[in-house]
Residue frames as qw, qx, qy, qz and C-alpha x, y, z in Angstrom:
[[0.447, -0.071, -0.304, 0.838, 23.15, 62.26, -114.31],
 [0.082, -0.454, -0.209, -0.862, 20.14, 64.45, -114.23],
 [0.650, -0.617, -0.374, -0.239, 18.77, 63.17, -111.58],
 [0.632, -0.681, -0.254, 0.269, 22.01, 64.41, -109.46],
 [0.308, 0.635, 0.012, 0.708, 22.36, 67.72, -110.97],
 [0.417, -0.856, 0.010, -0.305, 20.25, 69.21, -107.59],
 [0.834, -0.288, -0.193, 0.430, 23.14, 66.81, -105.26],
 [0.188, -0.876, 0.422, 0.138, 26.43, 68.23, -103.77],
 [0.464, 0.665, -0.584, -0.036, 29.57, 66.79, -105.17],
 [0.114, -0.344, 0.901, -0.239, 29.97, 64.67, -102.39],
 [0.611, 0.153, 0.641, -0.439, 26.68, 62.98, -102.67],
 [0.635, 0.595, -0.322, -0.372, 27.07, 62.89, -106.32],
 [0.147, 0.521, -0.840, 0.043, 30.24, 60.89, -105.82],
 [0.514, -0.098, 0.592, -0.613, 28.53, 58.88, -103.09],
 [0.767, 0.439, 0.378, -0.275, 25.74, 57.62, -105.50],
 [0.727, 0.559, -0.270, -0.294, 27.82, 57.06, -108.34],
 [0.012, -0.474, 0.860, -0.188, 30.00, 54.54, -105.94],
 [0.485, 0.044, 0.720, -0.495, 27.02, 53.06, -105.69],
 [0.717, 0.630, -0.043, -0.297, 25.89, 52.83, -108.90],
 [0.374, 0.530, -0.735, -0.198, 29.14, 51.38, -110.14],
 [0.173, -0.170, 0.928, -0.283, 28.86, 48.28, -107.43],
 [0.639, 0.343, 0.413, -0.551, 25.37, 47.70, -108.98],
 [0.501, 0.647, -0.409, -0.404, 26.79, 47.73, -112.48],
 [0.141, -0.326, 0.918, 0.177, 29.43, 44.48, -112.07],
 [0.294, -0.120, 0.948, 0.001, 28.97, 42.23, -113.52],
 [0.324, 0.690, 0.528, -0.376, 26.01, 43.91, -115.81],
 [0.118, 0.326, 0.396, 0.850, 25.29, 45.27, -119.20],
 [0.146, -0.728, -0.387, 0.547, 24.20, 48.79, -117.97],
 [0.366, 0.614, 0.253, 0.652, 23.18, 51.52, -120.59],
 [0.231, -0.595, -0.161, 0.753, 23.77, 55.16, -118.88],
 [0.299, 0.727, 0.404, 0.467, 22.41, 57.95, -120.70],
 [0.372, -0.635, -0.090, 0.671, 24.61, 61.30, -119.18],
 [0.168, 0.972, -0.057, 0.157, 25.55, 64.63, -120.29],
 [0.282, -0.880, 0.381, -0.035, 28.09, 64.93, -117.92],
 [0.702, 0.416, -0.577, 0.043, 31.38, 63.01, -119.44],
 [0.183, -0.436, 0.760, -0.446, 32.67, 62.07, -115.28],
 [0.755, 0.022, 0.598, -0.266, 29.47, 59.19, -115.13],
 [0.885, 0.445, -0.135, 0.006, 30.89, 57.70, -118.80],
 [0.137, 0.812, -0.566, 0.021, 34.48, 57.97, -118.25],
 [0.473, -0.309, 0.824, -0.021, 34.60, 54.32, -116.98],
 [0.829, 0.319, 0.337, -0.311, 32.24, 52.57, -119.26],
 [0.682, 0.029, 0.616, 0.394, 33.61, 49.53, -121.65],
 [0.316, 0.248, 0.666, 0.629, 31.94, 51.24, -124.31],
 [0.027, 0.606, 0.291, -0.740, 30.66, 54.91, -125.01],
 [0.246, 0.543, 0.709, 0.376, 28.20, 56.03, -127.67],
 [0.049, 0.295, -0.057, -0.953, 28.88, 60.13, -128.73],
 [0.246, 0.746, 0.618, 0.037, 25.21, 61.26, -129.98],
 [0.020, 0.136, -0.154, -0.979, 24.94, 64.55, -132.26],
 [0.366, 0.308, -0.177, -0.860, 21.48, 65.64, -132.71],
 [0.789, -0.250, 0.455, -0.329, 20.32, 62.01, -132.31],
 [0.917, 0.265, -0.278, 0.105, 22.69, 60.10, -134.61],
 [0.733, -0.474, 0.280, 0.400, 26.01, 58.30, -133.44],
 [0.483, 0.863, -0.149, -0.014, 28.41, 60.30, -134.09],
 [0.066, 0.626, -0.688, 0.361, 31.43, 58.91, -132.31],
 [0.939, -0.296, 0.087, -0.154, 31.60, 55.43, -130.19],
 [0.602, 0.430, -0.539, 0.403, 34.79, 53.83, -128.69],
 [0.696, -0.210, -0.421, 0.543, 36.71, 53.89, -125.35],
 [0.195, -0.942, -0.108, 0.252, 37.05, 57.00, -123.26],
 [0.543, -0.610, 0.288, 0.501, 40.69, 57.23, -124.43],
 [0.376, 0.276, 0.685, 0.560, 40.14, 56.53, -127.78],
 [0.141, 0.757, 0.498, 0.399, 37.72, 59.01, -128.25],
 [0.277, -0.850, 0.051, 0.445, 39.93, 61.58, -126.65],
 [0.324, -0.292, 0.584, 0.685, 42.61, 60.86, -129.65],
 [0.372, 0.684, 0.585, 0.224, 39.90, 61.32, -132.11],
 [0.082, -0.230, 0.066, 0.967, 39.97, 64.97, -131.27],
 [0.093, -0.564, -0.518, -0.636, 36.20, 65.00, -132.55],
 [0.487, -0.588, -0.104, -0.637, 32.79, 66.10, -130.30],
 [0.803, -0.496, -0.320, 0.089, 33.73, 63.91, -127.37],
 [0.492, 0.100, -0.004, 0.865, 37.20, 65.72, -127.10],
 [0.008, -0.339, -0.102, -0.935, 35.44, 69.04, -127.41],
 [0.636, -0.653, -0.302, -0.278, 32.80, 68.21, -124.58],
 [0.816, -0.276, -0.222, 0.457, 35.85, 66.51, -122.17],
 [0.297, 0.382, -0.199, 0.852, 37.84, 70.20, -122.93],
 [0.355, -0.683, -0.099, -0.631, 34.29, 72.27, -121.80],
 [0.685, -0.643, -0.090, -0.330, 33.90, 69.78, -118.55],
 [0.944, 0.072, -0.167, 0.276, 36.94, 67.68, -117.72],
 [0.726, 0.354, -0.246, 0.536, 40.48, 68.52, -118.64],
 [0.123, -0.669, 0.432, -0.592, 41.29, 71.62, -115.94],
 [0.824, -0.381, 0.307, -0.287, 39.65, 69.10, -112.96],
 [0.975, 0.105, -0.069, 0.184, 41.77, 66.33, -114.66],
 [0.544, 0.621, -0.223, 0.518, 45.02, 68.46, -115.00],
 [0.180, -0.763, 0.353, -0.511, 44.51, 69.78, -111.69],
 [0.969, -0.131, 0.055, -0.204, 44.29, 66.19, -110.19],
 [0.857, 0.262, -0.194, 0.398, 47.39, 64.94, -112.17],
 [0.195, 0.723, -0.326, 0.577, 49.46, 68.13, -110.82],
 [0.522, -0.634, 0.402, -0.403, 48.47, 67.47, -107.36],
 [0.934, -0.074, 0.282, -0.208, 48.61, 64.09, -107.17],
 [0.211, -0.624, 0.705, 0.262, 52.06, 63.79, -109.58],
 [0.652, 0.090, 0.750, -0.065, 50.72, 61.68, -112.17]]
């Protein structure tokens, strides 16, 4: 995801529709920061300081309540909350 920090949001979006239709059907490692290009992946590997420190599902490692939880608060949850509110979900 560093390579479409410089992007707008819509071209971000753009290229990561593209990037998922590349993925099927593929074992695809992703190395992000940003928790919005992991949130689909089968399987997600939380680094601290270069050990795993966390590894599981996106949901699962929201009920953990550890360092993946405490990224997802920093970037996430308002954009998610506001989403559900509008959208009634």
């Amino acid at each position: 995801d560093d390579s479409t920090s410089s992007v707008d949001t819509e071209t971000e979006y753009l290229i990561q529709q593209a990037l998922e239709v590349l993925m099927q059907g593929r074992t695809t490692f992703i190395i992000a920061q940003r928790l919005l290009t992991l949130k689909n992946a089968d399987y997600i590997l939380v680094l601290d300081h270069g050990r795993i420190v966390e590894r599981g599902k996106h949901d699962t490692l929201l009920a953990n309540n550890g360092l993946y939880r405490e990224i997802y608060d920093l970037q996430l949850k308002d954009q998610e909350e506001f989403v559900e509110m509008e959208t009634g979900n």
